[in-house]
N, C-alpha and C positions, 0 to 999 in steps of 0.2 A: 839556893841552887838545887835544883833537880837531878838527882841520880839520872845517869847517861838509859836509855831502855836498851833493848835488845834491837840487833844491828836489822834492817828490814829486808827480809827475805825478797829479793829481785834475780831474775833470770839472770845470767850470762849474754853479751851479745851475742856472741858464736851459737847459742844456743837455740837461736831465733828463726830456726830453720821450718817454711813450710812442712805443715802437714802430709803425712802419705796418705791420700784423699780415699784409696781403696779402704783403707782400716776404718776410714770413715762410712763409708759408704757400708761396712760390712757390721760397725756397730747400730745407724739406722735401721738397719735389717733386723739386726737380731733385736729391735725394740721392736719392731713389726710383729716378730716372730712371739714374743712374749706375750701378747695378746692374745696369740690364734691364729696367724696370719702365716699363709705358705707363702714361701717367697722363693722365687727360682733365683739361686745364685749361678750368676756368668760374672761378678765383677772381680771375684779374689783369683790369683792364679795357684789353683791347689786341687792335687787329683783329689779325686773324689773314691779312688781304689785307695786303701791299704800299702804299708810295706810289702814287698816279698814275703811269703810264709817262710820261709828257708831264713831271710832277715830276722823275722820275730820269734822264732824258735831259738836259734842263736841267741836271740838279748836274754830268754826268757830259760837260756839252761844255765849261762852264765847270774846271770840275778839270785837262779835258785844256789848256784855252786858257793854262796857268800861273799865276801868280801868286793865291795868293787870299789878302787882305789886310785888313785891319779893313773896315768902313762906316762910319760917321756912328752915333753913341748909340741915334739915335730909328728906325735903322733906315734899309734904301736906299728914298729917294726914290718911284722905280717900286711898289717892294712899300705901302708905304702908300698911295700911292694905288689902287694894286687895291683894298686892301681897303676902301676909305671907297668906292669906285665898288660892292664886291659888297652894302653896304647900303644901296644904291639900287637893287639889281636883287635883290637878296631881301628887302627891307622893305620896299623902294619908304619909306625914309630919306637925304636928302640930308646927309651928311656931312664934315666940315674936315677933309680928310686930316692937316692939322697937327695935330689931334686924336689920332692915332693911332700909337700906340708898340709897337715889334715889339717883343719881349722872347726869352729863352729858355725855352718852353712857358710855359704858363699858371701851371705854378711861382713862375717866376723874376715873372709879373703879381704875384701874392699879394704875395710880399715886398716888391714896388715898392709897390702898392698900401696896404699896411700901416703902410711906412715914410714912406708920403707923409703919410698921412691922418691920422694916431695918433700921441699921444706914451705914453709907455712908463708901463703904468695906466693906462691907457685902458680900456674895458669895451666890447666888439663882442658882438654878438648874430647867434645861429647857429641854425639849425634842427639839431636830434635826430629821425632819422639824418639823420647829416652827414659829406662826406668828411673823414676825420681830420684832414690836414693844417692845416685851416682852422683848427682850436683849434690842433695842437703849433706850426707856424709861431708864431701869436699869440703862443701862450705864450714861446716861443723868444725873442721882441723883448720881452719884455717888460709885454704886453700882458694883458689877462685875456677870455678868452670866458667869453662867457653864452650857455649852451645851453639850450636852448629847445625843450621837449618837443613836438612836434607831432601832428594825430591825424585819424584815418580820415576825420571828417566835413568835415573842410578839405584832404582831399587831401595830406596832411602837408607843408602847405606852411605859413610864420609867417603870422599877421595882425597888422591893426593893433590889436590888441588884446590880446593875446598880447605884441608891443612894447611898447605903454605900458605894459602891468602893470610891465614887466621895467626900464624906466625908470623908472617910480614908485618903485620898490626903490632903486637909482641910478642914477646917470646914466649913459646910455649915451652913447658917440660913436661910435659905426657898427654897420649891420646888413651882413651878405653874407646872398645868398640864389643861389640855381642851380634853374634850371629849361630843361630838364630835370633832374633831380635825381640824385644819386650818395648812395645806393645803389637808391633806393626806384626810379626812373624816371620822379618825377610830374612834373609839370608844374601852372602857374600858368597862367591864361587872361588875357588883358588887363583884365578890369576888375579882378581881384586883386590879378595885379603893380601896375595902377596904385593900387589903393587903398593898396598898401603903400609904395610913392616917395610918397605924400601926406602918407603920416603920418610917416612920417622927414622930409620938409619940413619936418612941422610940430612934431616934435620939436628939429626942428635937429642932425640927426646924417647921418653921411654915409652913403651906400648903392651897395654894390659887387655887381654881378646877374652870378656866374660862366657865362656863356655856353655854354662850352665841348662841350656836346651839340647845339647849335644846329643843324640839318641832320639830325639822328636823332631825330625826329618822327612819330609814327604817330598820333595819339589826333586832334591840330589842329595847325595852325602854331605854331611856337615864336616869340612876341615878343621884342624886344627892348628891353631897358629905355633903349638909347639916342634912344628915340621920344617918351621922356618927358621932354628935355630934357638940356639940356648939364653939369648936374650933379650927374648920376651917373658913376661909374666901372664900364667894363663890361673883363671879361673873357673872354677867346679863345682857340683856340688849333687848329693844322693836324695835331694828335695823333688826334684818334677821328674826326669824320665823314671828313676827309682820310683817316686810315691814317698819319699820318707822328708814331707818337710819338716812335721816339727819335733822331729829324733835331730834339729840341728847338725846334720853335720855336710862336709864338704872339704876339698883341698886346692891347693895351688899347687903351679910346678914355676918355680921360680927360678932366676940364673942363679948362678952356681956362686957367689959372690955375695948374693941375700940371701942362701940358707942359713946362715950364723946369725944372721940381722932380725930374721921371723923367728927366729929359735930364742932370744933375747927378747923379740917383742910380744911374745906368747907366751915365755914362762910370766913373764911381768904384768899381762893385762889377762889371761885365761888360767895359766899355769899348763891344762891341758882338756882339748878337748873331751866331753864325758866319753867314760869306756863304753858304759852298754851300747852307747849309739856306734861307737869306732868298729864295735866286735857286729854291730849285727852290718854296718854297713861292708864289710870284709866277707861277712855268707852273701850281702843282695846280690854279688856279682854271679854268685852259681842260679840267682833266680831271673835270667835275662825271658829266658820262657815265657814265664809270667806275666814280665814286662812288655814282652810283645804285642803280648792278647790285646793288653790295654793300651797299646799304642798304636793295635788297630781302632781300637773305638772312637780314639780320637778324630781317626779319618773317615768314621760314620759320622761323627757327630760336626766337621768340618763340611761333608757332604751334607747333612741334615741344615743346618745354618746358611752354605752357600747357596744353596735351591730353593731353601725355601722365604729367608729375608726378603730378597729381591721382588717376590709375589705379591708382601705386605707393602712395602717400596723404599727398604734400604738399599739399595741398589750398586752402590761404589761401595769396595775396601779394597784395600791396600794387599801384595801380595801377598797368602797367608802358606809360605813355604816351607814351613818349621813351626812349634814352640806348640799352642793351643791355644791360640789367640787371634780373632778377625780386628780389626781396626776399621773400622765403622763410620762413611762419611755421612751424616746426618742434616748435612746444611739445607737438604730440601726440609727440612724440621723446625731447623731451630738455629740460632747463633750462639747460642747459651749453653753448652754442655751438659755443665753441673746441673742449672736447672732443672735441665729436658732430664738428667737420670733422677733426679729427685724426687720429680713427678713421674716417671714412670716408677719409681719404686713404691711410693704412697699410692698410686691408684692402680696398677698393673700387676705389685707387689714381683718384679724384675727387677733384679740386681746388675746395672752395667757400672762399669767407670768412667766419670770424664773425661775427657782428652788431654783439660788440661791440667790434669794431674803428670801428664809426658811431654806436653809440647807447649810452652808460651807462647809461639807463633801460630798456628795455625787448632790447636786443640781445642776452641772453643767450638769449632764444627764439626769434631771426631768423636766418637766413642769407643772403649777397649770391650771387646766381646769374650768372657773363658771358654771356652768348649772343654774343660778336664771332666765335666761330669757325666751324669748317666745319658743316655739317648732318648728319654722321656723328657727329662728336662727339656731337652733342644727342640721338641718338638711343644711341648709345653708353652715355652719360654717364645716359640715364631706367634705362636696361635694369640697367647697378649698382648705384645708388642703389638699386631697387627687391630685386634680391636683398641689397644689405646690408639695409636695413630687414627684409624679412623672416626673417632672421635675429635679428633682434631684438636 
């Protein structure tokens, strides 16, 4: 008889989650790059600016002062309350800082939020295009998304109509929605978003509004669905209008009823968000200044892209209201997304993202365009795209 071997190392099912095709698309690249090869990146959504200097200073007097040491679950004290004070002075919304749970980016929100809200089978409802995560997360817990095609004449945003069909079908228990939106850039206007927290009321299912563009606004003010009452769950985070993605961090304002439930499901899966990131993101707020500058440029370099695409003959996108992202119809191109960015990456050496990395339905003839970076790139990046296309 043969001794038993060692048990065979095999995936989990849950774990069988596509790929997030950007990261793909971003380690292609930097094999380009290892060569020799300049490559304009438009496919990752990441400023291309810094933190706040007032942010880095901050991490960087703290670092030197010694010791840095867990915080508190829910986050240090001071940082939550900045932030339930900044939705008083950018909503003109009065706030319960107890409300409000740092997390590690807006990430690490989703999976608190998911875990809070849902039990495993559970059915959440997503707009199409939609940043991936939102479904493989779900899917990851266990969870099932329902995607939910969206269209031109609603700004590709859900309605409450579009919801109840989708719950008529069965039953849902939570909708997420983002506005500004990834990949497309639309945005929801107040009486929309509120029509849509009405009808999830009146459904009875939960409703998480991913914030996270808030502050990257060009079309109108970006609302807040925490204006509509204390139970919704919203999401945040100090990664794109800050500049501080990868200092991780971010928060939720959650009902008052899951603060106990985040604060148990944080001490146990993080314990606490890292400090240096919490202290410098508590200075970014005195560096709005800053953040201006560079969120004018995004609206040069939105204007550099929308003028001048059209010339080479991309010609249709999607409304680009918010975020730093064009949404890109390429169908006079191509059927293939992935391919079309493949080969323009290998011979253009342009970084875009497929479509269908956001949309099953229709992202084979989309692409996601970044505008976070410099205004050379944008003009760079028209000028190859336009001779690869004419190439044909």
């Amino acid at each position: 008889m043969h001794a038993p071997g060692p048990r065979p190392v095999t995936p989990s099912r849950r774990s069988a989650v596509a790929p997030f095709m950007v990261m793909d698309v971003m380690a292609r690249a930097a094999r380009i790059e290892a060569t020799g090869g300049k490559v304009i990146h438009l496919e990752v959504g990441q400023p291309a600016a810094p933190a706040p200097l007032v942010a880095r200073n901050a991490a960087a007097a703290a670092l030197a002062a010694g010791q840095v040491g867990y915080t508190t679950a829910l986050g240090i004290p001071a940082l939550r309350a900045r932030i339930a004070r900044h939705y008083a002075d950018a909503y003109g919304h009065a706030l319960d800082p107890e409300r409000v749970v740092v997390t590690s980016g807006s990430s690490a929100g989703f999976i608190l939020a998911f875990l809070g809200l849902f039990e495993a089978g559970d059915r959440v409802a997503i707009a199409a295009p939609g940043y991936p995560p939102y479904r493989h997360v779900l899917s990851a817990l266990g969870c099932e998304p329902v995607l939910i095609e969206t269209h031109a004449e609603d700004r590709h945003a859900l309605t409450p109509e579009q919801l109840r069909r989708a719950h008529r079908q069965a039953p849902l228990a939570g909708v997420l929605v983002a506005s500004p939106a990834n990949p497309t850039g639309t945005m929801m206007d107040r009486a929309a978003l509120a029509a849509l927290i009405d009808c999830a009321r009146e459904l009875s299912i939960a409703f998480i509004s991913d914030e996270i563009y808030h502050g990257l606004d060009y079309a109108f003010p970006a609302v807040t669905a925490a204006e509509f009452g204390d139970d919704v769950t919203v999401i945040n985070s100090f990664s794109k209008y800050f500049c501080m993605t990868g200092w991780r961090v971010g928060w939720m304002v959650v009902p008052p009823a899951l603060v106990r439930t985040m604060e148990r499901l944080q001490q146990n899966l993080s314990i606490s968000v890292p400090t240096l990131s919490q202290i410098a993101a508590d200075a970014a707020f005195e560096g709005r200044a800053e953040m201006e500058a560079i969120k004018q440029s995004y609206v040069e370099n939105r204007r550099i892209l929308t003028q001048g695409l059209p010339k080479v003959g991309l010609t249709r996108f999607l409304p680009a209201d918010g975020a730093f992202y064009l949404y890109a119809d390429a169908s006079d191109f191509t059927s293939d997304s992935l391919d079309f960015a493949t080969r323009l990456l290998d011979a253009a050496h342009v970084a875009l993202t497929p479509g269908v990395d956001f949309d099953p339905f229709r992202g084979h003839q989309y692409l996601r365009i970044s505008y976070a970076g410099a205004a050379a790139d944008m003009h760079e990046a028209v000028a190859r795209i336009g001779a690869f296309l004419a190439k044909g």
